[in-house]
N, C-alpha and C positions, 0 to 999 in steps of 0.2 A: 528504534533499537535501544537497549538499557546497555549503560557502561557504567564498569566499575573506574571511580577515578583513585588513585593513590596519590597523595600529596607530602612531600617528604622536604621538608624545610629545610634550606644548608645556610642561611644566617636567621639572625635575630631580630629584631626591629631597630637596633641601635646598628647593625653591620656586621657586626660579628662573624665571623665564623660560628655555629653550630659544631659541638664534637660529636663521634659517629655514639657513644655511649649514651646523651642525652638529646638524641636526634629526634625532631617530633614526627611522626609518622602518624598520616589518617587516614583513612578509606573512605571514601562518598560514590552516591549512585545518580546518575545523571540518566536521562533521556535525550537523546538526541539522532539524528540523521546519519553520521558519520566520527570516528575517534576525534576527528578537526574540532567537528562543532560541538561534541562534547565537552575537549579543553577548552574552547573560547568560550563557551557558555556557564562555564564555573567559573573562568576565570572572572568575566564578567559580573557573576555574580555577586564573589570576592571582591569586588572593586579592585584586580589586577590587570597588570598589564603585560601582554605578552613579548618577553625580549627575545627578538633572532625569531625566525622562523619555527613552524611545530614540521616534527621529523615524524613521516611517516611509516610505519612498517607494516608488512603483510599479514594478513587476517585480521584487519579491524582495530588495528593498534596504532599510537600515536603519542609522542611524549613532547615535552615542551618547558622552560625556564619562564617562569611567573615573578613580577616583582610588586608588592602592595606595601602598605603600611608596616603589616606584621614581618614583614624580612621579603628574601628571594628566595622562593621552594620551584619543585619541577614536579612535575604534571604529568602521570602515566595512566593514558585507559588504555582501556581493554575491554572486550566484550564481555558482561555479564550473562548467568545464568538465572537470574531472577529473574521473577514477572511481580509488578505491581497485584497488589491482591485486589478484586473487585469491590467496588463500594455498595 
């Protein structure tokens, strides 16, 4: 199944606080089994690591607190509508 991940940064690499006006916000698309293995499979990718447990919610959603180098962002899929285009 394809999910959309949203990755929305709330510090900086140095600790900081992030303010909501300069707040980085990204969208990626992941393949995966389940919203779980989705987070943990970007995070992973990221070289993050997952703090506290991923929350799950109904219809294939799942959000989660990410901590790596680049700061602590959180982690929202969702089920996509896209399909990979064929090779």
């Amino acid at each position: 199944m394809r999910f959309n991940i949203e990755q929305r940064h709330l510090t900086d690499s140095g600790g900081h606080p992030v303010s909501s006006a300069t707040a980085a916000v990204s969208f990626h698309s992941i393949e995966a089994e389940s919203a779980s293995d989705a987070i943990v499979g970007f995070a992973s990718e990221h070289r993050g690591e997952i703090i506290g447990d991923i929350r799950k919610f109904p219809g294939f959603q799942a959000m989660a607190t990410v901590r790596n180098i680049e700061g602590v962002y959180t982690l929202e899929a969702a089920p996509s509508s896209q399909k990979f285009a064929p090779v």
